[in-house]
Residue, then its C-alpha position, 0 to 999 in steps of 0.5 A: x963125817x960125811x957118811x954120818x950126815x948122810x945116814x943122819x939125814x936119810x933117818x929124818x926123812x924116813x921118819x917124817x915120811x913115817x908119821x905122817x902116814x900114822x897121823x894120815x891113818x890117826x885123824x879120822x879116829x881122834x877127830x871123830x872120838x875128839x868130837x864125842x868128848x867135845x859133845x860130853x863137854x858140851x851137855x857138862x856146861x849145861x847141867x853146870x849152869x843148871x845147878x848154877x841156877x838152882x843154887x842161886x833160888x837155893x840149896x840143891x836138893x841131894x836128889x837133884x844132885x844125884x840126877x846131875x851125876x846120872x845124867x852125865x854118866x849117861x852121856x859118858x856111856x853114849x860115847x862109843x867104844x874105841x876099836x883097833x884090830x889087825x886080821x886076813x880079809x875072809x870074805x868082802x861084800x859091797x859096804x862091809x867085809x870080815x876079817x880073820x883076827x889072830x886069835x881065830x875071830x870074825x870080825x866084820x868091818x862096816x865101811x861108809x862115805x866116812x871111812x878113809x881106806x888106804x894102802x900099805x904105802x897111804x895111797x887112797x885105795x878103796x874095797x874094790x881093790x881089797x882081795x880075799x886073804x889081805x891084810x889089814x889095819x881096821x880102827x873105829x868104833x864097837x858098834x855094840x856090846x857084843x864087840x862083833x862088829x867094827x864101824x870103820x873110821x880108817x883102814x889100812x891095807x898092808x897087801x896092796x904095795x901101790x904108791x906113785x912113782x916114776x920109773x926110766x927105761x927101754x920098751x922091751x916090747x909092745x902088746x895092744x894098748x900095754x908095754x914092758x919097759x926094763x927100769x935099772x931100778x925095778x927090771x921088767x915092768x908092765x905100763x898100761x896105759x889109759x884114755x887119760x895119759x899123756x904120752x909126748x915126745x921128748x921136747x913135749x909134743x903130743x905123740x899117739x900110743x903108735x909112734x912108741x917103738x921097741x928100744x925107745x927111752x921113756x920115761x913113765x909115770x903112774x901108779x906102781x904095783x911092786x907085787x905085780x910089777x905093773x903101772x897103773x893110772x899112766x899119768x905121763x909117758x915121754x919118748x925121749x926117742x923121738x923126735x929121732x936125731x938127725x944122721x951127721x954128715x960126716x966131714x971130708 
């Protein structure tokens, strides 16, 4: 029975942690495609009150019903195309890149201020992370009937395995401003830290990258790579080495 909560349990929380990465990723599509059809909604009052009108001094003329009709029709087709495509990043440039479909086509992806770009994990990533051969979750909209090019409400970049974590271990080694530490969870990994960590001891003094020593315990915080096996964007590391304990005095 306990087992079963348990998996129970376990099941809920990797569902949620699920849809609210899709709803992270969805948001920007439907908000933008809601405001489009808000848009439509808005010119239908209108015309509604126009023909409203019309009628009140009137029956409505065929014509002018007929141009009732054209002109909302109109506006249906100023509503953009909705684009969703999966594909390999083939070449990247400042404000776009083109991605490889499976079917062989070249799809360039335009990327703005508007765009929400993120990782496999929903961290916030942007193009300057992206790599030749990435793969990638493009949505947004057509820009044009040609169906070449996609403007990019949200990107998702499956290739780049980064998210926040913690991680205890022992520093194996010390090179410059960077060191390893053995995790039981990961093994090896790589900590570089930056001009904005916070690296204190374990009763929450500030200490110099200096005092860590080969063998301390530490605990770190940062961005983690799983592809790479580093931490990036070091936010905390605590010595809980030092201050080192004092040698008992043995009894006689």
């Amino acid at each position: 029975m306990i087992k079963k909560t348990i998996f129970i349990s376990t099941l809920v929380i990797l569902t949620i942690y699920s849809v609210s990465g899709v709803e992270a990723m969805e948001n920007p599509f439907k908000k933008f495609f809601q405001e489009r059809k808000t848009e439509i909604k808005t010119v239908k009052q209108e015309l509604k009150v126009e023909m409203k009108n019309l009628k009140l001094t009137g029956t409505p003329t065929a014509e002018q019903r007929e141009d009732f009709k054209k002109e909302i029709q109109e506006e249906k087709k100023k509503l953009p195309k909705p684009a969703s495509r999966q594909g390999t990043v083939d070449t990247i440039s400042a404000n776009s890149f083109i991605i490889l479909t499976a079917d062989g086509k070249k799809i360039t992806v335009e990327i703005s201020d508007k765009t929400e770009i993120v990782r496999k994990y929903w961290g916030k990533s942007s193009l300057s992370e992206f790599h030749q051969g990435d793969k990638v979750n493009v949505r947004g909209f057509w820009k044009d009937e040609t169906k070449l090019t996609i403007t990019a409400l949200s990107v998702r970049n499956m290739s780049i395995l980064k998210r926040n974590a913690t991680f205890w271990g022992k520093i194996k080694s010390i090179d410059n401003q960077t060191f390893i530490i053995v995790s039981l969870e990961r093994g090896e990994l790589t900590v570089k830290p930056n001009s904005n960590t916070k690296i204190m001891s374990r009763n929450g003094k500030m200490i110099s990258f200096s005092d860590l020593q080969t063998g301390h315990r530490v605990r770190v915080s940062g961005v983690w790579d799983s592809a790479l096996k580093t931490l990036d964007e070091v936010k905390t590391i605590k010595d809980w080495s030092l201050p080192i304990y004092p040698t008992p005095t043995p009894k006689v």
